[in-house]
C-alpha positions as CSV (number, residue, x, y, z in Angstrom):
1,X,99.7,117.8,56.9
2,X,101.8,120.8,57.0
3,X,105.9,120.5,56.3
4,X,106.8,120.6,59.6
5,X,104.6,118.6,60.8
6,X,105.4,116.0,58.2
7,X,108.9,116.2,58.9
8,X,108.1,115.9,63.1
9,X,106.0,112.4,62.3
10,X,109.1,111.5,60.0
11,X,112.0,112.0,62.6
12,X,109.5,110.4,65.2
13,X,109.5,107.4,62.5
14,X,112.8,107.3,62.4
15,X,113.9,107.6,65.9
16,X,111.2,104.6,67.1
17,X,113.0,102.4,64.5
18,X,116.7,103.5,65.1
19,X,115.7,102.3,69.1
20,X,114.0,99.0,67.6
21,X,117.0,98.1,65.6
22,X,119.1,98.6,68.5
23,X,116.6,96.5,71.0
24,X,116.4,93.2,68.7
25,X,120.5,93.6,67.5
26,X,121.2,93.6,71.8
27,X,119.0,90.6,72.2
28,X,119.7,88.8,69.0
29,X,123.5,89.1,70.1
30,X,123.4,88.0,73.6
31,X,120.7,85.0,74.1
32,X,122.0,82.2,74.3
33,X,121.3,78.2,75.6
34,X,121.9,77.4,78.7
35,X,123.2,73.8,78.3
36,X,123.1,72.6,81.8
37,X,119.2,72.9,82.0
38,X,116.3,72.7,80.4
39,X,117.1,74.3,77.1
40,X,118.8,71.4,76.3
41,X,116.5,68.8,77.6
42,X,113.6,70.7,75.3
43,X,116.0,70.6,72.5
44,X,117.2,67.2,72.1
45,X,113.8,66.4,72.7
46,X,112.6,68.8,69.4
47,X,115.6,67.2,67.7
48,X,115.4,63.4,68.3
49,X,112.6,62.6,65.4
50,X,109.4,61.9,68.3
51,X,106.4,63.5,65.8
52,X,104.8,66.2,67.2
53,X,101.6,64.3,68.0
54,X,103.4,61.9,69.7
55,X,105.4,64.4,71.9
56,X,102.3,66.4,72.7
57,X,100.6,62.9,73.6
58,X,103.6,61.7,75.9
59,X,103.2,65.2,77.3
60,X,99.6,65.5,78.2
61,X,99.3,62.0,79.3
62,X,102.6,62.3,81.8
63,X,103.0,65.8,82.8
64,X,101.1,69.0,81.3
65,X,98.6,70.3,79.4
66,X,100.3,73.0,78.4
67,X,100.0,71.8,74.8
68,X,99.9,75.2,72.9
69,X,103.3,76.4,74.6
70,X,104.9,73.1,74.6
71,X,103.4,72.9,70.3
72,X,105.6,76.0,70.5
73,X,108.3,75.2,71.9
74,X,108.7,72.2,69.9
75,X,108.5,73.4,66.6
76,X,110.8,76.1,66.8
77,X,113.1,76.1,70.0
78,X,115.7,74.0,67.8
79,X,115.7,77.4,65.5
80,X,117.3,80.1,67.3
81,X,117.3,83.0,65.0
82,X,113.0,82.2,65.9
83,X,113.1,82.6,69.4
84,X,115.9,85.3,69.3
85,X,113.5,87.3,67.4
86,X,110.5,86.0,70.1
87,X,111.9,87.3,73.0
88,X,112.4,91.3,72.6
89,X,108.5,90.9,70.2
90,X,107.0,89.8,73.1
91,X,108.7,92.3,75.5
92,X,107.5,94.7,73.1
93,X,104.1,93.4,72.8
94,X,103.8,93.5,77.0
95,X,104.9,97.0,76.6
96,X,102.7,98.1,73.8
97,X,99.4,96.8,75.3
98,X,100.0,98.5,78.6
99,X,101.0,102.4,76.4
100,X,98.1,101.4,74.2
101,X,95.9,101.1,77.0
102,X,96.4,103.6,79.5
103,X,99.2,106.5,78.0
104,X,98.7,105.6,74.1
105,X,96.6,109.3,74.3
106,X,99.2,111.2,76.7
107,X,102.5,110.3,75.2
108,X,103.4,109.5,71.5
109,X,104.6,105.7,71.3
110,X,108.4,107.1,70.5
111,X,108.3,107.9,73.9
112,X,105.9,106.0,75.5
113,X,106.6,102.1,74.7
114,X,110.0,102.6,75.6
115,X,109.4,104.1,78.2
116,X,106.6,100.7,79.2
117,X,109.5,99.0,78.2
118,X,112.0,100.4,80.5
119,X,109.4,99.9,83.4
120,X,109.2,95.9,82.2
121,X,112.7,96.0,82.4
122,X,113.1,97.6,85.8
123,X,111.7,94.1,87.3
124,X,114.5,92.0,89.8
125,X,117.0,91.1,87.4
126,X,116.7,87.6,89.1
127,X,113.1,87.4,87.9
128,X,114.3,87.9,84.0
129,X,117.2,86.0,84.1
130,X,114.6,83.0,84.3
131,X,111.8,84.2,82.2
132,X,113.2,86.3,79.8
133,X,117.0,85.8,79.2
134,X,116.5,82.2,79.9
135,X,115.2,80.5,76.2
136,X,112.4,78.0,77.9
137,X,112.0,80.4,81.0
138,X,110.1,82.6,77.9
139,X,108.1,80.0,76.3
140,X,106.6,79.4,79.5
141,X,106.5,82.7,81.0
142,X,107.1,85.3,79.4
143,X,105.1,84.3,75.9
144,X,101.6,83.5,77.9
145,X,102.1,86.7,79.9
146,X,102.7,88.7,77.2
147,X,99.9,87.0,75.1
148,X,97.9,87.1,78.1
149,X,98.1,90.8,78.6
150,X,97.9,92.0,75.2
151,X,93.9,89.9,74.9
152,X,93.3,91.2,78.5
153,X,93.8,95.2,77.3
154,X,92.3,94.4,74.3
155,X,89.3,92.7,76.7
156,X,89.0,95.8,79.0
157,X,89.5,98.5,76.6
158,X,88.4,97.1,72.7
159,X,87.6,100.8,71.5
160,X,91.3,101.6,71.9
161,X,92.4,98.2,69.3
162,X,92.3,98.3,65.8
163,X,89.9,94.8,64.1
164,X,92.9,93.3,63.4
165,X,94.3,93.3,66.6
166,X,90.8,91.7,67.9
167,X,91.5,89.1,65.8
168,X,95.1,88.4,66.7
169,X,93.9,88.6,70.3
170,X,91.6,85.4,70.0
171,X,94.4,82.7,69.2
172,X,97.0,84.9,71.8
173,X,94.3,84.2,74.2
174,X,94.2,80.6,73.9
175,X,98.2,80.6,74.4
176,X,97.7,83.4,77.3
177,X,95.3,80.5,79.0
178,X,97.8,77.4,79.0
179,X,99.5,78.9,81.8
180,X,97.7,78.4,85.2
181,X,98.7,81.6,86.8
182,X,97.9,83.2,83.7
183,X,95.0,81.6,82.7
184,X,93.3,82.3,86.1
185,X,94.2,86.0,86.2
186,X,92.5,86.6,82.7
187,X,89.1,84.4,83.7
188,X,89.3,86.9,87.2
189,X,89.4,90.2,85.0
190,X,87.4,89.0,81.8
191,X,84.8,87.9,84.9
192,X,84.7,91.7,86.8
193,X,84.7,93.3,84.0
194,X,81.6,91.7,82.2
195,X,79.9,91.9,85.0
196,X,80.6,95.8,85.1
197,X,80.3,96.5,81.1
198,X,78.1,94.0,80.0
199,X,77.0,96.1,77.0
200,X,80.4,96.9,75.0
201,X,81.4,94.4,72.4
202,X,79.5,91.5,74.0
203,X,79.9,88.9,71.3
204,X,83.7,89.4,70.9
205,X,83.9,89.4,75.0
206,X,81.8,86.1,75.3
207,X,83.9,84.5,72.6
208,X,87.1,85.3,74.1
209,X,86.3,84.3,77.7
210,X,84.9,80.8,76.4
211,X,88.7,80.3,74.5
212,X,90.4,81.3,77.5
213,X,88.0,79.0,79.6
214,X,88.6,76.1,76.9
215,X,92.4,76.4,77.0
216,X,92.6,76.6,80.6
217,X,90.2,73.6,81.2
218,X,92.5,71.8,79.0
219,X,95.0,72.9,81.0
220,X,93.8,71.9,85.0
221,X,92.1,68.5,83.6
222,X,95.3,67.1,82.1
223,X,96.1,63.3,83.6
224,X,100.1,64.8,83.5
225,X,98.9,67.1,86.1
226,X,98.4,64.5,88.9
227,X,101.2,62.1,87.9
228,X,103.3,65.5,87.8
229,X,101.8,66.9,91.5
230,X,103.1,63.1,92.7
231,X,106.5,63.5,92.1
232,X,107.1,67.0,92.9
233,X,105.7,66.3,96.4
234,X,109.5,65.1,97.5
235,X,110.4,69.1,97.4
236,X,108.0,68.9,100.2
237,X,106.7,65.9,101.9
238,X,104.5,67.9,104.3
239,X,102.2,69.2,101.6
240,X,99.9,66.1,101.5
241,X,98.4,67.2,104.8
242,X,98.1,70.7,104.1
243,X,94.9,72.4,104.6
244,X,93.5,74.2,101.9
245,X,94.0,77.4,104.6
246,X,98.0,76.3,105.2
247,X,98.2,76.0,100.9
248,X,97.3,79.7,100.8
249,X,99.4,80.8,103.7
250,X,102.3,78.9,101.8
251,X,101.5,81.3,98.9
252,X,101.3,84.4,100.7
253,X,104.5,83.5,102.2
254,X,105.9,83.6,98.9
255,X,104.2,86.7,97.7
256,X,105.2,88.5,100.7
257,X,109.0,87.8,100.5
258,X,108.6,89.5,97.0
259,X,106.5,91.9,98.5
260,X,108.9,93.2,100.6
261,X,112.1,92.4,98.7
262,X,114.2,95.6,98.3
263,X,114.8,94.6,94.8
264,X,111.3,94.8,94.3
265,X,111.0,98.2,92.8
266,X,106.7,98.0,92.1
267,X,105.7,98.7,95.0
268,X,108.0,101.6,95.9
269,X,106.9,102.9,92.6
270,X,103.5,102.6,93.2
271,X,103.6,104.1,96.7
272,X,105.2,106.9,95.4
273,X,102.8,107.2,92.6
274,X,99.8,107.3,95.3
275,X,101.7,110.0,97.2
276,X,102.1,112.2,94.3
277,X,98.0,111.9,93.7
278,X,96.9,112.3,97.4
279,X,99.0,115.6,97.4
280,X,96.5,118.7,97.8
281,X,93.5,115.8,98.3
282,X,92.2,115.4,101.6
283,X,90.2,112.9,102.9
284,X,89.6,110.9,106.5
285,X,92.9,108.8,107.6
286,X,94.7,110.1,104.8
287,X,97.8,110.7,107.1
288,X,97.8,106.8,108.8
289,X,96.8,105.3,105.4
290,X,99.8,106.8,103.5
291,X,102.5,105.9,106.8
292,X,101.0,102.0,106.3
293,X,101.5,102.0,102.9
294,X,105.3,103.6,102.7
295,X,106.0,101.2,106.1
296,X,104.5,98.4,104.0
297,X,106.3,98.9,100.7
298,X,109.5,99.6,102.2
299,X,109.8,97.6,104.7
300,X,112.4,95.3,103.3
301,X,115.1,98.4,103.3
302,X,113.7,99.5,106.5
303,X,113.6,96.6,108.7
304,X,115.2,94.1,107.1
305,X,117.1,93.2,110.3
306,X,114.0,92.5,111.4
307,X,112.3,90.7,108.9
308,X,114.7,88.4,107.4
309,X,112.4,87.1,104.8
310,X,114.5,86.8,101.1
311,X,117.0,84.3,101.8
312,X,116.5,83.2,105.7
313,X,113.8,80.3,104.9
314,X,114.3,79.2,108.1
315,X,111.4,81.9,109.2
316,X,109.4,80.5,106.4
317,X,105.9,79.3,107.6
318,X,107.1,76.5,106.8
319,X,108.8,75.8,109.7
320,X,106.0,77.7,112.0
321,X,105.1,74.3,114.0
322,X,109.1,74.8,115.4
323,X,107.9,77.6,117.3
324,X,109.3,80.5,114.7
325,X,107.9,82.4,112.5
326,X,106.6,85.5,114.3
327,X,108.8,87.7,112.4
328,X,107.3,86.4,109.2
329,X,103.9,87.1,110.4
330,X,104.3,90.5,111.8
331,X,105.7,91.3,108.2
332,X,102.7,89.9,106.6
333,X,100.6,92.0,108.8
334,X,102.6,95.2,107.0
335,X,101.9,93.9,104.0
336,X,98.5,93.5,104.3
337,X,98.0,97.0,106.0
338,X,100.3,98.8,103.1
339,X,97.8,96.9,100.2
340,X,94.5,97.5,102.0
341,X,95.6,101.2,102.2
342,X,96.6,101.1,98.7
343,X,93.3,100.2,98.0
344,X,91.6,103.1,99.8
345,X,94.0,105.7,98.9
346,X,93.1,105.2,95.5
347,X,89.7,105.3,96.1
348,X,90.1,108.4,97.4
349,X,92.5,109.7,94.5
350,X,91.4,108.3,91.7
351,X,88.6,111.0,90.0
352,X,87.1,108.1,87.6
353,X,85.2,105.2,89.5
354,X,86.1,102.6,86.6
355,X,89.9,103.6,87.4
356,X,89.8,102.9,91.1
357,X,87.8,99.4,90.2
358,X,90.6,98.2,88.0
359,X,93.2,99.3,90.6
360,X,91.6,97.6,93.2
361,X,91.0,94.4,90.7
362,X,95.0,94.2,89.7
363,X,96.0,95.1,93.8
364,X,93.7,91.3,94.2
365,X,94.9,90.3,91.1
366,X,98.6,90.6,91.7
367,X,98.1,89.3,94.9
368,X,96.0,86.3,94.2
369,X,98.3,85.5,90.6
370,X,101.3,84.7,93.2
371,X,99.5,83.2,96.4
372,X,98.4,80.1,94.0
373,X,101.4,78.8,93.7
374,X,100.9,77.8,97.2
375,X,98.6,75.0,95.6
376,X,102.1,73.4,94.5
377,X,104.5,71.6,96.3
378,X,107.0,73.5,94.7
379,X,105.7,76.4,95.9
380,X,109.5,77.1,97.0
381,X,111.2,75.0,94.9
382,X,110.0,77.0,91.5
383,X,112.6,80.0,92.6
384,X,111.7,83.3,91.1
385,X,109.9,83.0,87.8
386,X,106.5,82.5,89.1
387,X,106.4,86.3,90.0
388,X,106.7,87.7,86.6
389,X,102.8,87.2,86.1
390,X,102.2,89.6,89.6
391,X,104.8,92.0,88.8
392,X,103.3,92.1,84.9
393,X,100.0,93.2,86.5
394,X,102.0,95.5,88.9
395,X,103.3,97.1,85.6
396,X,99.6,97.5,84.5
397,X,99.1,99.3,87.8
398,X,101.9,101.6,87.7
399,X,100.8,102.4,84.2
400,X,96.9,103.3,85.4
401,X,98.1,105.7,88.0
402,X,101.1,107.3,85.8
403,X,97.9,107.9,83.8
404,X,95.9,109.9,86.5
405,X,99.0,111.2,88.0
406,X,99.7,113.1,84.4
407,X,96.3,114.2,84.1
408,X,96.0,115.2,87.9
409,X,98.7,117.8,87.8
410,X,97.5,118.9,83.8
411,X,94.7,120.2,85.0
412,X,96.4,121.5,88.3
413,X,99.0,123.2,85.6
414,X,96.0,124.5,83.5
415,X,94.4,126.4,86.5
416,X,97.6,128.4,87.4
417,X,97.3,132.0,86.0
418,X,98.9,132.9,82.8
419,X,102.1,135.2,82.7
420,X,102.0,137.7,80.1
């Protein structure tokens, strides 16, 4: 290596750890408890002398199986310099999987986990403030997720992960697994994607599809789970009689009010990003399919005195069998239009067949992540953390067509002639 080049990779060194130091020193400074909630029911309950077993036990038997997070949780929650240091590592680690995956080969990581990072960090404030900045919010969102995604890249893409990082992925993947949404998002992709590379790494696939299939049958077979589902119901009494069909529609009726939330920066961003590769393409309906999905994406800004679907749960479907709700479902129909387009404008954009498949797989994914929390009676009642795990695969998304996008307009840059 050359002097200067030495010197570049040192000052690249140095500037990634100057912006590390800074990251953990903000968030080491300004987490705190929140002693009105949670945090300190988890805590006196880490600091009252149960043994773990016992806890765990009490747990599993009366209202999860989440018993690697809550194993967590217990052991270390009552140290705060631990979870202080958790919080901006597994930020990081969301960030780093999705660079490593999709830009790791376009932009140097001094650049390009930040900038991952920043993206993470561009998500409603509303949605971090209870899965991030909140200290039991992460053990039960934000670590799985993280985990989660970090065994799913290393699922879908192995070549680009060192052995050590297989490794780490196999216990990660357990954790990743004791959350429902989660755990049913990983089985979805580890499912497509061995059934479309069925040939790469098959033994390390196989045995990280059976641990996140273990954790998360330990998970939905707990006896917590039904004593849990019976006392929740009060948040809505109506639930008992739901149809399967009115359980989904419950869901979607959440995932849409995020859909079209004008804090809800994803989709913008990935309408914009779909814009920016259909430029110069042509193909059939390309006009209509690009007016439903801008119309669908922003049609919280654009009719929201329409569509009042963020805090007016009065139009909930919900509240359908009153006679209203018609606003609610002519936004749904947007929002369905604006994701099936999304769909086929990247099928018609994206040059690489295995890049339009894993769009189209996180567009279901995302979807499907948030519309099962309709399967709760607190479907309402669980406020905004349950969309971190769609707007974490949103990220993934954004990151996939930020990759084609660069490489799109490369090679567009490449053909220009050359000035003398």
């Amino acid at each position: 290596m050359t002097a200067p080049a030495s010197n570049y990779s040192r000052y690249k060194m140095l500037s990634f750890l100057l912006f590390l130091a800074a990251f953990y020193l903000s968030f080491y400074f300004s987490l705190n408890f929140n002693p009105f909630s949670d945090d300190q029911t988890f805590l006196e309950a880490a600091t009252s002398g149960t043994p773990l077993l016992q806890y765990l036990s009490e747990r599993y038997y009366t209202w999860t199986g989440r018993i690697a997070i809550e194993s967590i949780m217990f052991l270390t929650i009552a140290t705060p310099s631990l979870w202080k240091l958790a919080i901006p590592t597994f930020l990081l680690l969301a960030a780093y999987s999705t660079w490593k995956s999709f830009l790791s080969d376009k932009i140097d990581y001094n650049h390009g986990i930040p900038l991952c990072l920043f993206f993470l960090l561009l998500i409603n404030p509303a949605i971090l403030g209870t899965t991030v900045f909140y200290v039991t919010g992460f053990y039960n969102y934000l670590l799985p997720i993280s985990c989660g995604l970090f065994a799913t890249a290393i699922f879908i893409r192995p070549k680009n992960f060192s052995t050590v990082e297989k490794f780490i992925a196999i216990p990660l993947a357990f954790i990743a697994s004791q959350s429902e949404q989660v755990g049913i998002s990983m089985i979805g992709a580890f499912t497509a994607f061995l059934i479309w590379d069925h040939k790469n790494l098959i033994t390390f696939r196989v045995t990280l599809y059976l641990v996140v299939s273990a954790g998360f049958t330990l998970l939905i077979t707990a006896p917590g789970n039904y004593l849990r589902l019976a006392s929740e119901v009060l948040y809505m009494p109506e639930f008992k009689d739901y149809s399967f069909l009115r359980k989904v529609l419950t869901g979607f009726d959440v995932f849409n009010a995020h859909y079209v939330d004008p804090g809800n920066l994803y989709p913008k961003a990935i309408a914009l990003l779909l814009v920016l590769l259909s430029i110069g393409k042509n193909f059939a309906f390309k006009r209509t399919a690009l007016i439903l999905l801008m119309c669908g994406a922003f049609q919280g800004g654009i009719f929201s005195y329409i569509f009042l679907t963020g805090d007016n749960e009065y139009y909930s479907i919900r509240y359908l069998s009153s006679g209203f709700g018609l606003a609610y479902f002519s936004s749904y129909t947007l929002s369905i239009t604006s994701l099936i387009s999304m769909i086929y404008i990247m099928r018609k954009t994206l040059n690489a067949s295995s890049a339009f498949y894993l769009g189209a797989l996180l567009v279901l994914l995302h979807t499907g992540a948030t519309t099962i929390v309709g399967l709760s009676p607190t479907a309402y009642e669980s406020g905004s953390r349950v969309l971190l795990t769609g707007d974490i695969i949103s990220l993934v998304l954004i990151c996939l067509l930020l990759k084609n996008t660069i490489e799109c307009y490369s090679n567009r840059i490449s053909k220009l002639p050359k000035i003398c």
